[in-house]
Structures are given as structure tokens and as C-alpha cells.
PAPA-315218 format. One record per residue (C-alpha): chain; residue in three letters; x, y, z. Coordinates in steps of 0.02 Angstrom, whole numbers. Each point is the difference from the previous one (the first is absolute). Layout:
A|Ala|X|Y|Z
...
This chain:
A|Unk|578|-675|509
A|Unk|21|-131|-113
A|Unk|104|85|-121
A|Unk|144|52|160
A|Unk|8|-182|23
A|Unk|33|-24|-201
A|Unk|134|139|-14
A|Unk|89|-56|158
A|Unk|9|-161|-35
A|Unk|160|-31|102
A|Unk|-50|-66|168
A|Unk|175|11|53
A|Unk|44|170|22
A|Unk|-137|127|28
A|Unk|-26|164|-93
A|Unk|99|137|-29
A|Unk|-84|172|59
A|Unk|7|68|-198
A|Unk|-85|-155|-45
A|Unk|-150|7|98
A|Unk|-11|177|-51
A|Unk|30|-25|-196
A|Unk|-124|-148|10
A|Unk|-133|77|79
A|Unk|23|139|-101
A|Unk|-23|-111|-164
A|Unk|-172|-74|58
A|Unk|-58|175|40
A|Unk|51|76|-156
A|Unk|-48|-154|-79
A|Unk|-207|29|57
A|Unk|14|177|-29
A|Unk|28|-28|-183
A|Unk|-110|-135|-12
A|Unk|-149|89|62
A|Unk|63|162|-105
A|Unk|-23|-84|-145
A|Unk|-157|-96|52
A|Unk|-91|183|14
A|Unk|86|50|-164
A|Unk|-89|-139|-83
A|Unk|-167|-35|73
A|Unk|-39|210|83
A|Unk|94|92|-146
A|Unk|-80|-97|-138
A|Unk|-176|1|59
A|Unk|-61|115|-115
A|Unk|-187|88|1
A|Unk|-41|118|-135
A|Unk|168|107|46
A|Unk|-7|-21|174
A|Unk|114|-113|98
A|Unk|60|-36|173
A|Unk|-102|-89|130
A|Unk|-175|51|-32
A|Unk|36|-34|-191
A|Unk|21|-184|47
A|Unk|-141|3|124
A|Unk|-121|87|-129
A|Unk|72|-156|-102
A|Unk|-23|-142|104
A|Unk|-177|55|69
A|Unk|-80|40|-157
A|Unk|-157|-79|-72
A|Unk|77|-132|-100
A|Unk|129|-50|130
A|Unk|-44|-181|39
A|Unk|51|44|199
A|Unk|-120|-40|125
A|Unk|-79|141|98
A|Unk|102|-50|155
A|Unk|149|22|-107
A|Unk|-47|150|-48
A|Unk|-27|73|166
A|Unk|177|-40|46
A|Unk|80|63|-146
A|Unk|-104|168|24
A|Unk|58|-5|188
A|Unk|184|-22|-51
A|Unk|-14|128|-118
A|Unk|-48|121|125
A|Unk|112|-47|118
A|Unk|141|9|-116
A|Unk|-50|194|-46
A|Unk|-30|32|193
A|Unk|174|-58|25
A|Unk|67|94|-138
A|Unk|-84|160|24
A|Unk|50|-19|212
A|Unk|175|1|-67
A|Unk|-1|143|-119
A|Unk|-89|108|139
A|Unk|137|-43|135
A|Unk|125|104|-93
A|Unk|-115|155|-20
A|Unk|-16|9|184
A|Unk|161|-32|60
């Protein structure tokens, strides 16, 4: 909310319909692209013998010589799960439809 009061910065006269629209359009696009390129970096790149995606990088971070504690562990193999769950939920939705 802080960044509507930065691009209206006119107290004066209040916002034009289009500009609400066009700046909450930019903050939205803005975090898509942001957290595109987040999972381009840190999912795409985890790489395990060939494999990628997200039980590449949990195979990664959970592995012997992974200085994580257990407790870390467990919530990265939770999340990982979770993730796939979610992912697999979604694919299914279209077959049934």
C-alpha cells in the first residue's frame, strides 16, 4: 500500500480510474516476474545427477552432507511434498473435467 501512496503523490486531486488500474497492474506484474525468475534461478538450477525440479532440490538440501538440522529437514521434505501434491491436484483437475 505503500507504493499507491508513492505513485500518487498528489494529495490534491485523487486518482484517475486508469491510474489505479495501470498501477496496480504494475505491482502485480511486477511480483509475478520477480518470483518467475526467483524459481528460474534457485528450482531450475538445482541440479541432481540429471534430475531437476522440486525433489532435485530437496534430494539436495537433505542430503548427508547438508549442514541443515533435522528439523530443517523435515520441513523442507514436507514442502516438497506439498508442492508435488499441489502440482499433481492441478494436473488431475483437467483430466476430469
Amino acid at each position: 500500500m505503500y507504493v499507491l501512496e508513492t505513485i500518487f503523490h498528489d494529495k490534491n486531486s485523487p486518482p484517475s480510474e486508469f491510474q489505479c488500474i495501470g498501477a496496480i497492474s504494475l505491482i502485480i506484474w511486477s511480483l509475478i516476474l520477480v518470483v518467475s525468475i526467483k524459481y528460474c534461478i534457485f528450482i531450475l538450477k538445482a541440479d541432481n545427477n540429471g534430475e531437476g525440479g522440486t525433489f532435485a532440490l530437496c534430494a539436495l538440501l537433505t542430503q548427508k552432507s547438508s549442514q541443515l538440522s533435522n528439523r530443517t529437514k523435515t520441513y523442507v521434505n514436507i514442502s516438497s511434498i506439498l508442492a508435488a501434491s499441489l502440482l499433481i491436484g492441478r494436473e488431475t483437475k483437467y483430466l476430469f473435467v
